[in-house]
C-alpha positions in Angstrom: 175.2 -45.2 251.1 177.7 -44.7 248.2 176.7 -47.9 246.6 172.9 -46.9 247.1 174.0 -43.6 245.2 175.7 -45.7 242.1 172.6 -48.0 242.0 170.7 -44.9 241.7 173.0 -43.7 238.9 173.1 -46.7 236.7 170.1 -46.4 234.9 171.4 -42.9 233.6 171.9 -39.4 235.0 170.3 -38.0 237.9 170.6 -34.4 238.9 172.1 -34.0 242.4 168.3 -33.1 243.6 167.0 -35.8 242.6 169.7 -38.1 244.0 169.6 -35.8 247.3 165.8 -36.5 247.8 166.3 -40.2 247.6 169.1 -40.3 249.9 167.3 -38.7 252.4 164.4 -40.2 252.4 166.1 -44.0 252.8 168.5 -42.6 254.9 167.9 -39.6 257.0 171.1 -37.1 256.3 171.1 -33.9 254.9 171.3 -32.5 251.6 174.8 -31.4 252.3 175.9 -35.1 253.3 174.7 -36.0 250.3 176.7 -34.0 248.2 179.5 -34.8 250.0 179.1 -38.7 249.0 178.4 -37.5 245.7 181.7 -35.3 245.8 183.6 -38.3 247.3 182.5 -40.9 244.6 183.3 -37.8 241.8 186.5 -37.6 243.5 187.5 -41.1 243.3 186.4 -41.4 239.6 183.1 -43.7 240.4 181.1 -40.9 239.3 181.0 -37.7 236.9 179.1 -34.5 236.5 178.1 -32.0 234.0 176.3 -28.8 234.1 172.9 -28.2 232.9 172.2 -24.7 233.1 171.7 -24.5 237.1 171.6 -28.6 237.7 174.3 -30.3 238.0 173.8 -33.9 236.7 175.8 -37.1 238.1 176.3 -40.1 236.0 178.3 -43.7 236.7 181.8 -43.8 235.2 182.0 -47.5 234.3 185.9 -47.7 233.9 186.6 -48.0 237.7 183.9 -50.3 238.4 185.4 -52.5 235.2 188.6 -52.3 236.9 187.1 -54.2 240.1 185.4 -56.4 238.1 188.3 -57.2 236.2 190.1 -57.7 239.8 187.4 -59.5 241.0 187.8 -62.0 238.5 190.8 -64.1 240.8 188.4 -64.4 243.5 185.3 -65.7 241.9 186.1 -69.3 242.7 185.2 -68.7 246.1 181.8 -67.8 245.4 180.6 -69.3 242.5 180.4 -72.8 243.1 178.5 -72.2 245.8 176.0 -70.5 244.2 175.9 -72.4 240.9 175.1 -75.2 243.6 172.3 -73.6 245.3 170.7 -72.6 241.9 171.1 -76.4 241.2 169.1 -77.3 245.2 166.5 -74.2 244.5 165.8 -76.2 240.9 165.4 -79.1 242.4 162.9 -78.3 245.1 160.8 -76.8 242.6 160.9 -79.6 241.0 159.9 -81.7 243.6 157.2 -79.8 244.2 155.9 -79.5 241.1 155.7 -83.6 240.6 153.6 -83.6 244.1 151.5 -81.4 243.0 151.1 -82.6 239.6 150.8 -86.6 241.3 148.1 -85.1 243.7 150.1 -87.2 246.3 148.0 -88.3 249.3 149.0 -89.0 253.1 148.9 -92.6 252.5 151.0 -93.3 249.1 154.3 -91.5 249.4 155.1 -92.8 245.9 154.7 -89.6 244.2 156.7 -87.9 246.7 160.0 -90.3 245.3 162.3 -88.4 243.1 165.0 -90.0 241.6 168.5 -88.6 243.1 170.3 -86.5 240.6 172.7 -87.9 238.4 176.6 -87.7 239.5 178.5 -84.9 237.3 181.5 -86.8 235.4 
């Protein structure tokens, strides 16, 4: 619910209201739970607040999420490869489709459906 709240905040500043009706509507607690998820992330520096008149108005504070990121950074191995390879399988199947469809390939010649196999990294 706390990272719903920041994703909610990243665009800009959000009055505690307006972050309040959202909340509850996707999640079913009460405007006072709410406030105290906003309190907590203010607490633990992941969010701030001014006052508007009457409104009080909550905003991201980037610095702790840069210092995760930054922390983040050792770990990345684990995940990126992965992912850089299926972006490479997702490209490929489109591109496979897109030469069947462009051969109009039929039942009986399977020729259009060949794709050469991709080429070995060095």
């Amino acid at each position: 619910m706390r990272r719903r709240i920041l994703e909610l905040l990243v665009d800009g500043e959000m009055s505690s209201g307006e972050v309040s009706e959202v909340i509850r509507r996707e999640f079913g607690i009460s405007q006072p739970g709410v406030s105290q998820h906003l309190r907590v992330l203010r607490e633990n520096g992941f969010a701030t607040v001014r006052a508007e008149g009457t409104r009080r108005l909550y905003a991201v504070d980037s610095e702790p999420l840069r210092d995760i990121d930054a922390w983040l950074d050792r770990f990345r191995r684990f995940w990126t490869p992965p992912l850089e390879a299926l972006a490479t399988e997702l490209a490929r199947g489109k591109r496979e489709r897109r030469l069947r469809e462009a051969g109009g390939s039929s039942d009986t010649d399977d020729s259009s459906d060949h794709v050469p196999p991709p080429r070995s990294e060095p």
